[in-house]
N, C-alpha and C positions, 0 to 999 in steps of 0.2 A: 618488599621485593616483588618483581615481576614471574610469573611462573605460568607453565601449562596448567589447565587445571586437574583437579579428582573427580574422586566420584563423591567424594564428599563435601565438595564445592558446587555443586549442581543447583540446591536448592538459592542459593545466595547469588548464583550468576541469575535464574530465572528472576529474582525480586529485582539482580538489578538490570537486566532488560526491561523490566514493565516500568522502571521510570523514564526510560525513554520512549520503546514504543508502545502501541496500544496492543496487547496481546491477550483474545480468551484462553478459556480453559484448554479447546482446542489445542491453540497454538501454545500453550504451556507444557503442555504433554508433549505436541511431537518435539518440543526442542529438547525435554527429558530424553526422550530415547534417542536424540541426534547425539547429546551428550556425553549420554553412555555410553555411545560407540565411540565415535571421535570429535574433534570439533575444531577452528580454528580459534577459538578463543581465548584469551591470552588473561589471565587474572593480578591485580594488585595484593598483596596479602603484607597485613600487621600482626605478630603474632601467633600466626595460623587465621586470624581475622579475614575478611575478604572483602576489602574496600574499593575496589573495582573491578575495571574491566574494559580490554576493547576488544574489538572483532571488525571483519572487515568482508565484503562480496565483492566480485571484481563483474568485469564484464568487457567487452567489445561494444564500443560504443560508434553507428555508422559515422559521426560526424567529428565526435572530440577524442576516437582511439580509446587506448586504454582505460576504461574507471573504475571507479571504487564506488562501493557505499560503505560510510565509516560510523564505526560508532563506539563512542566513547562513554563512559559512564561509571557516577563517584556514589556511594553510597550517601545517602543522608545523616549517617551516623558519625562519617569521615569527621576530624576536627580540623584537617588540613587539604581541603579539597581542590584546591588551585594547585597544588606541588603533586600530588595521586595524577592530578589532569595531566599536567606536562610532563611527570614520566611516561604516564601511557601513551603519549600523541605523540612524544622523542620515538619509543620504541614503532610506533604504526607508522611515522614517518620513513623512519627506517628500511621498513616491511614495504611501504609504498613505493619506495624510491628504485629497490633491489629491482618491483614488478614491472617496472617504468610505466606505473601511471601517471593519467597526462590531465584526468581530472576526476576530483572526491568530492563526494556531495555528505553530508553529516546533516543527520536530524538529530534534535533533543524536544524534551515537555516544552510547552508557552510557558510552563509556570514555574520554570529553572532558567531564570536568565542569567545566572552565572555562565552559562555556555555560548549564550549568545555574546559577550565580550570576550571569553575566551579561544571563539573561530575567529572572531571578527579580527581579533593582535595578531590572528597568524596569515588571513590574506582571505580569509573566505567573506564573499558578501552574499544577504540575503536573498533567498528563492522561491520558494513559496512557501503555503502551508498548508497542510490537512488536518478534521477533526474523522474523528474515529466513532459512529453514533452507535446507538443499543435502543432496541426497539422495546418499549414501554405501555402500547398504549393495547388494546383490544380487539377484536376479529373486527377488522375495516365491510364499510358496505358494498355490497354486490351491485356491478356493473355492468352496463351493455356491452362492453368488450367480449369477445372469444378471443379462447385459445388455443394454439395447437402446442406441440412440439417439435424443433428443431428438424428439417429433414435439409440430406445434401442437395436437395434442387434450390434450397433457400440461399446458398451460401455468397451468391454475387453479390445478390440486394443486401444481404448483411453485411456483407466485406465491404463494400463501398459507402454503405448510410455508416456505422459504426465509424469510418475515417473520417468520415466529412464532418460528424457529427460531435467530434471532440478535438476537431483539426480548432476551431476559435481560441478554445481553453490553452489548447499546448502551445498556441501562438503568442497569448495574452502574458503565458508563463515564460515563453521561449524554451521549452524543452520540444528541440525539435526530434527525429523527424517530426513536423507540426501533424500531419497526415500519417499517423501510425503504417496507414494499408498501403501507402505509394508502392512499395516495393510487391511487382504484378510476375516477376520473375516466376518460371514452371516449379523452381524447388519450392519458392516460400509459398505458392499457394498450394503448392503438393502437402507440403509439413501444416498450414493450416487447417486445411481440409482437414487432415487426422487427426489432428486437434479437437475441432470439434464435434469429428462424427464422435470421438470419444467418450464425450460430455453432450452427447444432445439429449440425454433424456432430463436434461438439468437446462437447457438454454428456448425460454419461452418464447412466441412469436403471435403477438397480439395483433388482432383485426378489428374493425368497425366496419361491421358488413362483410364486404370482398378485398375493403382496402386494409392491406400492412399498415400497423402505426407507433410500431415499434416493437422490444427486446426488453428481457429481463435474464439474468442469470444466477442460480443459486449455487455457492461453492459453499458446501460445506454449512458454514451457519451463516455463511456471508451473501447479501445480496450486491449485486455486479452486474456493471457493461447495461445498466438500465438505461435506454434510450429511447426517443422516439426519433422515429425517420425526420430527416433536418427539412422537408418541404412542408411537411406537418406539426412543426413547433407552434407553440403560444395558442394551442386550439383545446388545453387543457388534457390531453392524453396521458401526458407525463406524471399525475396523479392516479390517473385509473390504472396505471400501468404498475404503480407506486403502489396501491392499493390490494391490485388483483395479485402482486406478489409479494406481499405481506399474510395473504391468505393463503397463500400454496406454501410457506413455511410453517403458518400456522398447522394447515392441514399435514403436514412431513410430522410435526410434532416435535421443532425443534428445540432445544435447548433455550438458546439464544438467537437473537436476531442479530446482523452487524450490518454495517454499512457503511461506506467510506467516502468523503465528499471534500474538494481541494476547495482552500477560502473564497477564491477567485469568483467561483458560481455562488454568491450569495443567494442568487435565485432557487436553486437546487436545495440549499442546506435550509432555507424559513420552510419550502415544502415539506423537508423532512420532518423538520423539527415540531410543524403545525399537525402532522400525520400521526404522531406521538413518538420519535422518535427521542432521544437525548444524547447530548455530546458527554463522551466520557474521557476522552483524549485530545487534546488540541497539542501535534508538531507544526516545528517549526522546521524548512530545509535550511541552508547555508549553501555555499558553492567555492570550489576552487579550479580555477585551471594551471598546469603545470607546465611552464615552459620547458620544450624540451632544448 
């Protein structure tokens, strides 16, 4: 039977989240105390057993209207996991259809491909992927780069290299807008602004000399928005950059390292991987769109 969950379903919804996404300690926790309060999560149960689960994030999407991010997920213990699947995708269908979403994107592991013939019969075709790394290796070496931190006079040069600079990828994948930053309107760059004066004592801004040459950004244990300015690619920064913030996490003293890299950039992911990083999670996306 399909139900709301408890509190004493918590720990068995978070096992069966991390076989789909890549989630640390961090992110294990805060979904513990999202849990505990409330949640949109909707559980399989055999028994009082807890053999799945979906859950779903909507959103306002500028180009394809209503979406979803869906996610389904069958424990590995299940002995009947293709009929657990299509009751809970009956029941999120449902759920979907009421929202009038117009398109759902579903990730699972690479290394459950039961899911990927299971989107595939209902209309979704593949999207991209991401690997999910953890950083492995030892205090990386010191470089001629400086650094400062994040100030609001920086914010053009970063709003514009940051669009341009991952405008190829979201092209390559077609998750448009391709250009994240297009949108120059007074509110969105009023609410960015805030955004990151919020967070600047976390968002680095690396130099060679006088010259900018790119961004790094530390959330939490996660490093993000690593870039180098797009007039300055392939001149090797994107390493030092790599480097000098793997050391400013070192030096935080953090737990874990993460890092997050979509397949497409292969170039991206060997740097990582050759820097000492390791892939701990490989998703796959799927796609659907909904006629309305």
């Amino acid at each position: 039977m399909i139900r709301n969950h408890q509190s004493q379903d918590i720990e068995s919804i978070i096992e069966l989240m991390n076989l789909q996404w890549s989630m640390s300690e961090l992110d294990n926790q805060r979904k513990r105390e999202e849990l505990s309060k409330d949640s949109n999560i909707r559980i399989y149960c055999e028994d009082d057993v807890v053999l799945g689960m979906w859950t779903h994030t909507t959103w306002q999407h500028p180009y394809w209207g209503k979406a979803a991010h869906l996610t389904i997920s069958v424990s590995e213990e299940a002995s009947n996991t293709e009929n657990i699947a299509k009751e809970l995708y009956l029941e999120a269908q449902s759920k979907l259809s009421e929202e009038v979403v117009r398109f759902i994107m579903a990730g699972y592991d690479e290394t459950s491909p039961f899911y990927y013939s299971f989107y595939s019969e209902k209309g979704y075709t593949p999207w991209y992927g991401y690997s999910s790394l953890i950083y492995t290796g030892q205090r990386q070496p010191d470089n001629h780069l400086t650094m400062r931190l994040f100030k609001e006079e920086d914010f053009w040069d970063y709003y514009v290299a940051l669009g341009e600079c991952f405008t190829p990828m979201r092209q390559a994948m077609d998750i448009p807008p391709y250009n994240v930053f297009e949108d120059k309107s007074e509110d969105r760059i009023t609410k960015l602004k805030d955004e990151m004066m919020a967070i600047k004592d976390n968002i680095f801004m690396f130099f060679d000399g006088e010259t900018w040459v790119g961004s790094s950004l530390i959330n939490q244990e996660d490093i993000d928005d690593l870039f180098v300015v797009p007039s300055l690619m392939s001149k090797g920064y994107g390493r030092l950059i790599l480097q000098s913030t793997v050391n400013l996490c070192l030096d935080r003293q953090l737990k874990n390292i993460y890092l997050g890299v979509v397949h497409w950039n292969v170039k991206a992911k060997n740097l990582y991987l050759k820097t000492g990083f390791k892939e701990i999670k490989s998703i796959k996306y799927m796609r659907c769109f909904i006629s309305g």
